[in-house]
LUMFI-585417 format. One record per residue (C-alpha): x, y, z; residue in one letter. Coordinates in steps of 0.5 Angstrom, whole numbers, plus 2048, in hexadecimal, padded with zeros to 3 digits. Example, Ala and Ser with C-alpha at 12.3 -4.5 7.8 and 13.67 -1.06 7.14 Angstrom:
BEGIN
8197F7810a81B7FE80Es
This chain:
BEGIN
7E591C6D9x7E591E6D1x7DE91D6CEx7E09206C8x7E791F6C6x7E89236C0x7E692A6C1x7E292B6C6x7E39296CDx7DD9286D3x7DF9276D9x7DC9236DFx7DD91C6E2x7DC9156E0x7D59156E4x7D291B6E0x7D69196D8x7D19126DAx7CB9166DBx7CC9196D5x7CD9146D1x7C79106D4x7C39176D2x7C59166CAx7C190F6CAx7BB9146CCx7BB91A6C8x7B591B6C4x7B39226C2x7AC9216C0x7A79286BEx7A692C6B8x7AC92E6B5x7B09306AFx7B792E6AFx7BC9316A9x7C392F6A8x7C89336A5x7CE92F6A3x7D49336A1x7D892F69Bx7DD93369Ax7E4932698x7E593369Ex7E292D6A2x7E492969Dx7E192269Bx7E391F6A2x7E19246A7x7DB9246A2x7D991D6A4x7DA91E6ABx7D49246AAx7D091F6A6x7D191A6ACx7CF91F6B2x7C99216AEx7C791A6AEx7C891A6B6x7C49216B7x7BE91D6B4x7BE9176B8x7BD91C6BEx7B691F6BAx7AF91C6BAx7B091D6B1x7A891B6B0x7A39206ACx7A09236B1x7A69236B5x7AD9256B3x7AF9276ABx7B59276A9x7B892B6A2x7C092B6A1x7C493169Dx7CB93069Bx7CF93669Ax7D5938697x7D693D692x7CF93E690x7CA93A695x7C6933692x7C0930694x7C1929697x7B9927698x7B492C69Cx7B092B6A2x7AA92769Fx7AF92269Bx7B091D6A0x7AC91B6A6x7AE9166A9x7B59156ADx7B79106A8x7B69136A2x7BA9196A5x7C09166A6x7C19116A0x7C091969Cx7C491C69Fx7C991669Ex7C9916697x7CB91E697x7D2921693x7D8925695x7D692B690x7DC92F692x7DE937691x7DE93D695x7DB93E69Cx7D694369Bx7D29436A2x7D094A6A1x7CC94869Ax7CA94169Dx7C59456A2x7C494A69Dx7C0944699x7BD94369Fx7BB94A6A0x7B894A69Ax7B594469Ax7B39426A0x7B393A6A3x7B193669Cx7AC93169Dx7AA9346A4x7A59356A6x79F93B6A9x7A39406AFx7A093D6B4x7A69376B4x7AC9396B6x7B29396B2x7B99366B5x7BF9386B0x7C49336B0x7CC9366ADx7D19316ADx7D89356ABx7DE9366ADx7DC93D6ADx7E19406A8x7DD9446A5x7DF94869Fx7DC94E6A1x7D89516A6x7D294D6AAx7D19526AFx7CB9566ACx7C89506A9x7C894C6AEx7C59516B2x7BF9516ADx7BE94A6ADx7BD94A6B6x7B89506B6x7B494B6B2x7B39476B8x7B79426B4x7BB93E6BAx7C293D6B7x7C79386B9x7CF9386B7x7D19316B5x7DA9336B5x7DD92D6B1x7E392B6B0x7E99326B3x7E39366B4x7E493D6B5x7E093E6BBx7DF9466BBx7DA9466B5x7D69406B7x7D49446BDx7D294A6B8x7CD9456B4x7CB9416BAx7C49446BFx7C69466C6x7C89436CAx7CD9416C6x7CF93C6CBx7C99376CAx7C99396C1x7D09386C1x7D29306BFx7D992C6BCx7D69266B7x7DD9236B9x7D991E6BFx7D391D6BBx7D091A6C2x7D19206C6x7CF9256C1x7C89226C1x7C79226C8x7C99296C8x7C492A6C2x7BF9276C6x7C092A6CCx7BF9316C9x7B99306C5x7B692C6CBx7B69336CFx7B29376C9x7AE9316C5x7AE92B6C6x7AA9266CBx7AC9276D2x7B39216D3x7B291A6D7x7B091A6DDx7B691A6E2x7BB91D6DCx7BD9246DDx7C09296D9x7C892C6DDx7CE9316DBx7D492E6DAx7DB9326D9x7DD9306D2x7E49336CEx7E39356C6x7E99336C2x7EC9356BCx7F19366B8x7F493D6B5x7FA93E6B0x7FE9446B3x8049486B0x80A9476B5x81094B6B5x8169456B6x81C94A6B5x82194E6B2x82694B6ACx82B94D6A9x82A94F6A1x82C95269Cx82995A698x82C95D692x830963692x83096968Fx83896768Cx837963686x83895B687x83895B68Fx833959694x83395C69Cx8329576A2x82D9586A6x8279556ACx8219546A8x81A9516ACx81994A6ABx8119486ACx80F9416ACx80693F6ADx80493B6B2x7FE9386B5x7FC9386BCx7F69376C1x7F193C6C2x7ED93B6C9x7E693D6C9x7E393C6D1x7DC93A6D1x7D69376D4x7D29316D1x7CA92F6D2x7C99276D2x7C49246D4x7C591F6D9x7C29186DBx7C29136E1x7C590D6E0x7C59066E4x7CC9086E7x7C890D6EBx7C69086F1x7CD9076F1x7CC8FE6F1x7D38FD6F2x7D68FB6F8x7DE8FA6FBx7E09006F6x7DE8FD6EFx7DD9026EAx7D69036E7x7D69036DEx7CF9046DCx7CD9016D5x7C79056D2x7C19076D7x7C09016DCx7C68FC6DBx7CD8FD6DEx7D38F96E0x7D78F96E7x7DF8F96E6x7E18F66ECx7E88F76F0x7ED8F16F0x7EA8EB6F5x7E28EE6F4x7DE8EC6EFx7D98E66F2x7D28E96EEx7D18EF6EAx7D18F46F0x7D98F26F2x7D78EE6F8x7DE8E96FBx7E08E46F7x7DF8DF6FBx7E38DA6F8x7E68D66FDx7E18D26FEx7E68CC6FFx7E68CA705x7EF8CA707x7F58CC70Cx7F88D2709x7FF8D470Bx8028DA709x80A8DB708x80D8E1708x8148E3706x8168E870Cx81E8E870Ax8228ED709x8228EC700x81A8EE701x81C8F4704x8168F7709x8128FA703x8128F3700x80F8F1707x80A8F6707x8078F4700x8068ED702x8028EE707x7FE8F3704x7FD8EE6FFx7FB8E9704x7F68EE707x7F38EF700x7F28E86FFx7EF8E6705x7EB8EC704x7E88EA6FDx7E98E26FFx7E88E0705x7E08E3707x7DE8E370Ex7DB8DC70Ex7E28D970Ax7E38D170Bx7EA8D370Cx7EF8D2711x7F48D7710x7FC8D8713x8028DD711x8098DB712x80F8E0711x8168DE710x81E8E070Fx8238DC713x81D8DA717x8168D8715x8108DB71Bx8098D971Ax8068DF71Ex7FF8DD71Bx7FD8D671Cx7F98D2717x7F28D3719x7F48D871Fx7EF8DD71Dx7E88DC71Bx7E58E2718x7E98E7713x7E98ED719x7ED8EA71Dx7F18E7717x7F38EE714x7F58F071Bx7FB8EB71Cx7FD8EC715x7FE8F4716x8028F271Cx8078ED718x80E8F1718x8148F1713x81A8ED715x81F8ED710x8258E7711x8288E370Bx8228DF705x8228D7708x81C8D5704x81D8CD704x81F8CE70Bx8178D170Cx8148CC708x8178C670Bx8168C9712x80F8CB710x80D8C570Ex80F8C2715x80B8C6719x8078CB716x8008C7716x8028C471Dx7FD8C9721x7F88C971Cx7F28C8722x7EF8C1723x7F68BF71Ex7F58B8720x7EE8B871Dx7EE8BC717x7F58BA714x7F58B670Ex7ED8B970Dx7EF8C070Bx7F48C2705x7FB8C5708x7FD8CB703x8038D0704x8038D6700x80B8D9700x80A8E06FFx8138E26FDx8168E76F8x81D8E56FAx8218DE6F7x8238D96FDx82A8DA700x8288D1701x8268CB6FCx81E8CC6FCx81E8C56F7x81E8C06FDx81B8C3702x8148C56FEx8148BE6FBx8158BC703x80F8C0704x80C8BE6FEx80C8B7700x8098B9707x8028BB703x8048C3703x8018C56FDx8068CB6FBx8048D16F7x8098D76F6x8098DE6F5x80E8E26F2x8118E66EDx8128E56E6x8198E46E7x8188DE6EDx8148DA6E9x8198D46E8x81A8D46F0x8148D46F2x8128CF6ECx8178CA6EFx8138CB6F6x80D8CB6F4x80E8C46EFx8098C76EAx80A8CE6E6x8028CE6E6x8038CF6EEx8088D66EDx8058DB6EDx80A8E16EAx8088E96E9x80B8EE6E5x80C8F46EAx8098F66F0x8028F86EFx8028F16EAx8028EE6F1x7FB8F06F2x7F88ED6ECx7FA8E66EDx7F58E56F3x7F08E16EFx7F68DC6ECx7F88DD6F3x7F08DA6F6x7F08D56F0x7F68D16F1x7F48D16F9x7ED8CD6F7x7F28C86F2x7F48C46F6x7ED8C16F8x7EC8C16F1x7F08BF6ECx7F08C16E5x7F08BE6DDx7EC8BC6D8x7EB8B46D8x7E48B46D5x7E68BA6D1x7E68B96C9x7ED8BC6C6x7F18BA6BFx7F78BB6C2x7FF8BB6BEx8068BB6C1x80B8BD6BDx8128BC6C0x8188BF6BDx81D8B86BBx8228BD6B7x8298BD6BBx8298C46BDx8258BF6C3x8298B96C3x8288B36C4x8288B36CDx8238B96CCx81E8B66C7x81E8B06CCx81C8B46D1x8178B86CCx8138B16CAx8138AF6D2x80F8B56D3x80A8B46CDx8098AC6D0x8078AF6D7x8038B56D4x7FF8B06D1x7FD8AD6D8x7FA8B36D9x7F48B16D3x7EE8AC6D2x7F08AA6CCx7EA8A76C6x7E78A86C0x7E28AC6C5x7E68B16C9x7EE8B16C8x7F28B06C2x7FA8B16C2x7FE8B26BCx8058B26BCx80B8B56B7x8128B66B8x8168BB6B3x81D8BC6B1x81E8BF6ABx8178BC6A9x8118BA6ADx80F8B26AEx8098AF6B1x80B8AB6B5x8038A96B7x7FC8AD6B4x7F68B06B8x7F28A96B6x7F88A46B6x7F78A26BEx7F08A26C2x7F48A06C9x7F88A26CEx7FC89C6CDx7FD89D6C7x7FF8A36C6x8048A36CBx80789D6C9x8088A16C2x80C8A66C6x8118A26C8x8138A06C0x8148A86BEx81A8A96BBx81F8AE6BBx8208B06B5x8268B76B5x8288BC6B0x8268C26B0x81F8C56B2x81A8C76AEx8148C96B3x8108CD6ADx8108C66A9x80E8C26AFx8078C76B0x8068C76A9x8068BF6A9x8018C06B0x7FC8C56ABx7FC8C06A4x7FD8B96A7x7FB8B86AFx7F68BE6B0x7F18BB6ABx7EA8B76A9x7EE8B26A7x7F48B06ABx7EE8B06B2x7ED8B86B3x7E68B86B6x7E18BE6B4x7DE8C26BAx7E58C06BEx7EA8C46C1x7F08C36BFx7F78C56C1x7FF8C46BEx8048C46C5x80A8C56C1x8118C26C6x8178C76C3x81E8CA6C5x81B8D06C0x8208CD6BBx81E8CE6B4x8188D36B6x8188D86B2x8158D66ACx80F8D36B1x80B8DA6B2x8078D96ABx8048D26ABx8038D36B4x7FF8D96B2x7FB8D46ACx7FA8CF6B1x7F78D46B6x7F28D76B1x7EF8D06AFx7EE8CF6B8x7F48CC6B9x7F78CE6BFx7FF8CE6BFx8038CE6C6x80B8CF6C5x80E8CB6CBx8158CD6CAx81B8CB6CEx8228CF6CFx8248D56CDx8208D96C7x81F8E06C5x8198E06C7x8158E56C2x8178DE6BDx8138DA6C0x80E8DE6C3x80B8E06BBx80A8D86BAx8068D86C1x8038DE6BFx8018DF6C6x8068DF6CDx7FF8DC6CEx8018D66CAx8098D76CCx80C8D26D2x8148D36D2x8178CE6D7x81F8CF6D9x8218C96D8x81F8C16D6x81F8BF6DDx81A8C36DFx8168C26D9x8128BD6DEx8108C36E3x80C8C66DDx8088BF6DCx8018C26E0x8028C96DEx8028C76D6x7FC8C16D6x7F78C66DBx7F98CB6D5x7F88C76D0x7F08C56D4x7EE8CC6D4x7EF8CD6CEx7EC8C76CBx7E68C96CFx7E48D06CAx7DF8CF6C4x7E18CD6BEx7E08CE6B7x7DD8C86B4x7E08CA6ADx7E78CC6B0x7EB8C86ADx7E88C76A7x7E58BF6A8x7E38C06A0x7E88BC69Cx7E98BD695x7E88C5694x7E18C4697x7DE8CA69Bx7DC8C96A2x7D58CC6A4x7D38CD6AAx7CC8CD6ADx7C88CD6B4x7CC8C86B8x7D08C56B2x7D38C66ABx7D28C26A5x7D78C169Fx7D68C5698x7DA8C0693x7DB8C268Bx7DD8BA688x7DD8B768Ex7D98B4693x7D88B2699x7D68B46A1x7DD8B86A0x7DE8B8698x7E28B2699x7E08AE692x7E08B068Bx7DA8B1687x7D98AA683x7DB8AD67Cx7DF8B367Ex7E68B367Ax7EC8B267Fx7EF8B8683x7F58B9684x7F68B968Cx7F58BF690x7F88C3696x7F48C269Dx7EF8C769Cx7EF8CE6A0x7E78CF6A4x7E28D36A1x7DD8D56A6x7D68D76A4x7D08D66A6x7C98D26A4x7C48CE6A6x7C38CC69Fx7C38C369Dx7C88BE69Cx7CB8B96A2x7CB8BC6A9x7CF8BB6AEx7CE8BD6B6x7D58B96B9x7D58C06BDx7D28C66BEx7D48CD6BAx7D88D16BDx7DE8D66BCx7E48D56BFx7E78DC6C1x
């Protein structure tokens, strides 16, 4: 685990880099001390690693006590000639510090080390104090000095001055170590992690001057490895060339070296001192292998394995708590292969294990299937989940041809017969079968799943991706199937997994739910008339789905071809009746289709104050397509979505896909259906979609509800519009006097905030939608 990623690396566990970390919150070298920088601004630095040299100073003083009687702190650039930034006495407070040392310019020159300390020779600390404080130097280089440090930096240590060697963008390593105290271990520090730098500062200086550290911190060695970068003359052959010769106008072929420059790495092995603390981690509060993340010094968070997560610690996820008969359907044909076969019941062990808990209302049986189906675990066979386990570990693979519909309807007929006092519970306990197969039936599923539907068996399926239709026709329902991408995959669908259970008690919708909802259907003649009827049945059963009124539901409907119509506005109809008597007029309109025209018409003429949109409601376009006309649809999508309004694309058919997904913006926001039959399937899915999302915070002032420019303003709880020749609660009415205006486009939001005058309206609470 890397601390430091550029050129200076510790290595140690994730517990010990935690501790660190925690330390940095902690460091505070406080006594009396006098801190001198010497910043190299040569050339060679350059103003960017400059920069960076101006930053770790800032960091160092965060990790010193800077007060008039404690820690002061003086800055000397060098380069050329050295240049007194600000001495000690200058700046006695942290604050003044760091913004001083912000101000300071890039000089540029020469890398005049050796003179640099000659100054200090000469001059001493300036604005120090008496002998009895101690000096601590603090060079901050890349080490290329321009001459020799040696004798002076020898000098500058027999005064007892305490010298730190700071290596600064590639530092040459070896003659940091010449102008650093001993052991150069502890006096050898890199600024490119400004963090870990600090800590290594403090570390040192706590073991001569400082106070003692926290209680409980410790200071430890760790292996670390210096870095640097070197340019190195390298021999890359010998090529052929041409010399003169001594016969006029001739030229003798020969070999001639050819050498080329390249820079390689440079590994300088060390050790470095850091000063560690406890963290919240240490009492190990995570329980079923979640991993510890400690946040500061008293706070952390638990990352939980799959199926745990109940509380902070990574308890069980007790989510079952419905009470159901649960069957589980194994594929056990030869198509799933024994590896296959292996996986589901080790995903069915997994979630039983995060699922079930020792005191579980559940009834839970395991059937397996091929030619033939067994149930070698009845329903409500056993009652604690040892004695489960067990019989699961004992299931054997049995190969055989994949006769999923004869499974279901054989299930159907007797899988739940020998559930205990049968007699009493049937009819009071839901009845749910989940098919675990990766193998497409070798028989029809269609009848037989409809034939179990009909018996009040609740069907979910598991599969992968490429059985997603089968399994969507077993189930009735796509928000029933359950697909995962590969084998590890699997395992992560185990909370969708317990959700769906528990659904089947709990139906879900957003009946009360308040929704500005549009459907756009593509009428154009890429879907034909046949098609387009199908698409208007579906909008007349989705709007069942909604409480439609002023107050919780409004729905508005627009058809397009080569250009969009309203067939009715968000406020045109206040029942359902109504609204669905509307449906049954829409026309079809054919022509070509223009998608990008229609959600434009959705921005400007539906979405907005005056057509009905209510401020502070959710609001959602579910676009019908066969993903004709569809490539000038992605701009004015993504104008709809920054102004709050969601987009779903329900496309039908064959697409290109990457078309389409740029107008949905998300796969998120994407539903492709194969064909218009199964359109019908994807009605749950698709109005549970639409619920969740209408269920976010929204932005009172996207999309903009001020007409006629006007700016929307927010305020705690609601928004107000600030108007320029209008007026109005929403800018709606000309200032008697104002000369007339030529019509505006809708406005765009503007959001600020304020809690200055005007009208007030609190229809909604503020809130950002994501």
């Amino acid at each position: 685990v890397l601390l430091a990623l550029d050129m200076q690396e510790i290595y140690a566990d994730q517990e010990t880099i935690g501790k660190i970390s925690a330390a940095g919150q902690l460091m505070q070298c406080s006594a009396s001390l006098d801190v001198l920088f010497l910043l190299d601004g040569s050339y060679s630095i350059g103003k960017g690693s400059f920069e960076r040299a101006k930053h770790f100073a800032g960091k160092l003083c965060d990790a010193l006590d800077i007060h008039p009687d404690r820690v002061h702190v003086g800055m000397i650039q060098f380069s050329s000639t050295p240049h007194l930034e600000f001495p000690l006495d200058s700046y006695l407070t942290k604050q003044e510090v760091k913004e001083r040392i912000k101000r300071i310019e890039f000089r540029g020159g020469r890398t005049e080390t050796s003179r640099a300390l000659k100054y200090l020779l000469r001059k001493g600390f300036p604005g120090g104090r008496n002998s009895s404080v101690p000096e601590v130097l603090i060079i901050i280089s890349d080490g290329k000095s321009q001459g020799s440090t040696v004798m002076p930096a020898m000098q500058v240590k027999k005064r007892h001055i305490k010298v730190f060697a700071v290596g600064i963008k590639f530092p040459r390593w070896e003659e940091l170590y010449v102008l650093a105290s001993k052991p150069t271990e502890r006096h050898v520090l890199f600024a490119g992690d400004a963090d870990d730098a600090a800590n290594g500062l403090y570390s040192t200086l706590t073991g001569s001057f400082c106070s003692a550290i926290t209680p409980g911190c410790k200071v430890e060695s760790y292996p670390c490895e210096h870095r640097t970068l070197e340019t190195v003359k390298d021999l890359a052959g010998n090529y052929m060339c041409w010399k003169g010769s001594k016969q006029p106008n001739a030229v003798q072929a020969s070999l001639c070296p050819f050498y080329r420059w390249k820079r390689i790495l440079i590994k300088h092995p060390s050790r470095c001192f850091r000063t560690v603390c406890p963290d919240p981690c240490d009492s190990q509060p995570c329980q079923n292998g979640g991993t510890c993340v400690p946040e500061g010094l008293d706070k952390y968070h638990c990352f939980c394995p799959m199926g745990y997560g109940g509380d902070i610690h990574c308890a069980p996820k007790l989510s079952l708590e419905c009470s159901v008969d649960l069957l589980f359907l194994m594929d056990s044909s030869a198509a799933v292969t024994l590896e296959g076969f292996l996986r589901y019941k080790a995903f069915l062990k997994r979630f039983l294990q995060a699922a079930m808990g020792w005191d579980s209302p559940m009834n839970v049986g395991v059937a397996q299937y091929d030619n033939d189906v067994r149930i070698p675990i009845e329903v409500g066979q056993h009652k604690d989940a040892f004695s489960l386990m067990k019989s699961i570990d004992a299931l054997n693979f049995t190969g055989g041809e994949t006769l999923t519909g004869r499974a279901l309807q054989d299930i159907a007929q007797h899988s739940f017969r020998s559930t205990p006092d049968f007699v009493d519970m049937q009819g009071n306990l839901p009845r749910v079968v989940v098919l675990l197969t990766d193998s497409i039936s070798q028989d029809p599923v269609a009848e037989a799943s409809q034939y179990a539907r009909d018996r009040d068996l609740f069907l979910i399926g598991v599969g992968s991706s490429f059985m997603r239709a089968e399994l969507t026709k077993v189930t009735g329902n796509p928000k029933q199937t359950i697909v995962y991408s590969d084998p590890q995959d699997l395992f992560n669908k185990i909370p969708e997994l317990q959700r769906i259970i528990c659904s089947v008690d709990n139906p879900e919708g957003c009946q009360a739910q308040s929704l500005d909802l549009a459907f756009v259907v593509d009428a154009s003649s890429g879907v034909g008339l046949e098609n387009f009827l199908q698409l208007r049945s579906f909008v007349r059963s989705s709007c069942l789905h909604f409480s439609i009124n002023r107050d919780v539901t409004q729905i508005a409907l627009v058809v397009y071809g080569s250009r969009a119509h309203t067939v009715f506005a968000l406020d045109t109809h206040t029942s359902n009746a109504a609204v669905l008597q509307a449906i049954n007029q829409v026309p079809f309109l054919g022509g070509s289709a223009s998608a990008g025209s229609a959600l434009l018409h959705i921005y400007g003429d539906v979405m907005t104050v005056q057509k009905g949109a209510r401020p502070g409601v959710s609001k959602v376009v579910v676009m019908l397509t066969n993903g004709g006309g569809m490539k000038d649809a992605a701009i004015p999508a993504q104008q709809l979505r920054h102004n709050g309004i969601l987009v779903f694309v329900v496309v039908i058919g064959d697409v290109q896909r990457d078309t389409v997904l740029r107008v949905a913006g998300s796969p998120d926001y994407l539903v492709h259906i194969s064909s218009y039959e199964d359109l019908q399937y994807y009605q749950d899915f698709i109005i549970e979609r639409i619920c969740e999302e209408a269920k976010s915070p929204v932005n009172l002032c996207k999309p903009n509800p001020c007409m006629n420019e006007g700016v929307c303003i927010l305020g705690p709880g609601s928004y107000h519009c600030e108007c320029h020749g209008w007026e109005g609660p929403h800018c709606e009415s000309r200032v008697r006097g104002d000369s007339p205006r030529f019509p505006v486009p809708p406005p765009h939001s503007h959001e600020q905030q304020s809690s200055s005058g005007l009208q007030h309206f609190s229809r909604a609470p503020q809130h950002t939608r994501r």
